[in-house]
C-alpha positions in Angstrom: 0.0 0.0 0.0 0.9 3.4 -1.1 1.8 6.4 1.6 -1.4 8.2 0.4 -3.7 5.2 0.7 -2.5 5.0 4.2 -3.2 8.2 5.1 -6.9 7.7 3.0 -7.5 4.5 5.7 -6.5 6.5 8.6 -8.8 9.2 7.6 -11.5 6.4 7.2 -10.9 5.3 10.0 -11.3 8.8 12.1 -14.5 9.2 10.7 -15.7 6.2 11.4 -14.5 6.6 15.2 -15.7 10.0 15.3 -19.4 8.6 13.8 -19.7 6.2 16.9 -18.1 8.2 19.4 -21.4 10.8 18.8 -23.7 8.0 18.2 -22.7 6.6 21.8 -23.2 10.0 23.2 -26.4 10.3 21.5 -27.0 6.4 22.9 -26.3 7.7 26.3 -28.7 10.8 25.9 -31.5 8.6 25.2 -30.6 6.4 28.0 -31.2 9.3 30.3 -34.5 10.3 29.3 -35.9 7.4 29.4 -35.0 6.5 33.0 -36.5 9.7 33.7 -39.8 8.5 32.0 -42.9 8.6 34.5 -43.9 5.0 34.5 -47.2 3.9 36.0 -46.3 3.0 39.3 -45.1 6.9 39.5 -48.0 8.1 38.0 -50.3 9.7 40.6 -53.9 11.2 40.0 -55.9 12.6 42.8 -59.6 12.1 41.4 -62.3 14.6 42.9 -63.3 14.6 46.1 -60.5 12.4 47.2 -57.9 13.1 49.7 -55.2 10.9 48.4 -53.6 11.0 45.3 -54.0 7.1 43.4 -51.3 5.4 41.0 -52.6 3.6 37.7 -53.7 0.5 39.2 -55.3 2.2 42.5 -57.3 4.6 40.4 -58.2 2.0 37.6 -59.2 -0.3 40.8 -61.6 2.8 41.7 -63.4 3.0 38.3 -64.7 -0.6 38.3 -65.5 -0.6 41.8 -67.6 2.4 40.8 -68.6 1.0 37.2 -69.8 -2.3 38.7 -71.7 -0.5 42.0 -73.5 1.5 38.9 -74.3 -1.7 37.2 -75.3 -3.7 40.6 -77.6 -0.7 40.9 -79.2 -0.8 37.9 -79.6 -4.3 37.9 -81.8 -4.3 41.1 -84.2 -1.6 39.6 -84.9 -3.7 36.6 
């Protein structure tokens, strides 16, 4: 291999280390962010008239309890 193809590798090659250098920053960015992502079990929601705040499941718990007194009510009108 010729002097200048050598220094046309190396080049290459510093481009190509530079590419994944940023891409790992860029990686580690992402990383970040998503860790800081609410997930369920931090998501709070205080419905009405309520003291406490409820995650996901507590507050999902509450609707069908609700949804199904409704529907038990209804059903003993009939």
């Amino acid at each position: 291999m010729s002097d200048e193809q050598w220094s046309e590798v190396v080049k290459n090659n510093e481009m190509i280390n530079d590419v994944l250098l940023k891409l790992g920053e860029r990686l580690e960015h992402l990383e970040k962010y998503v860790q800081a992502l609410p997930t369920p079990d931090k998501t709070m929601y205080r419905p009405p008239n309520h003291e406490d705040y409820l995650n996901i499941k507590e507050n999902y718990d509450l609707i069908y309890k609700r949804i199904e007194a409704l529907e038990n009510g209804m059903q003993e009108t009939e």
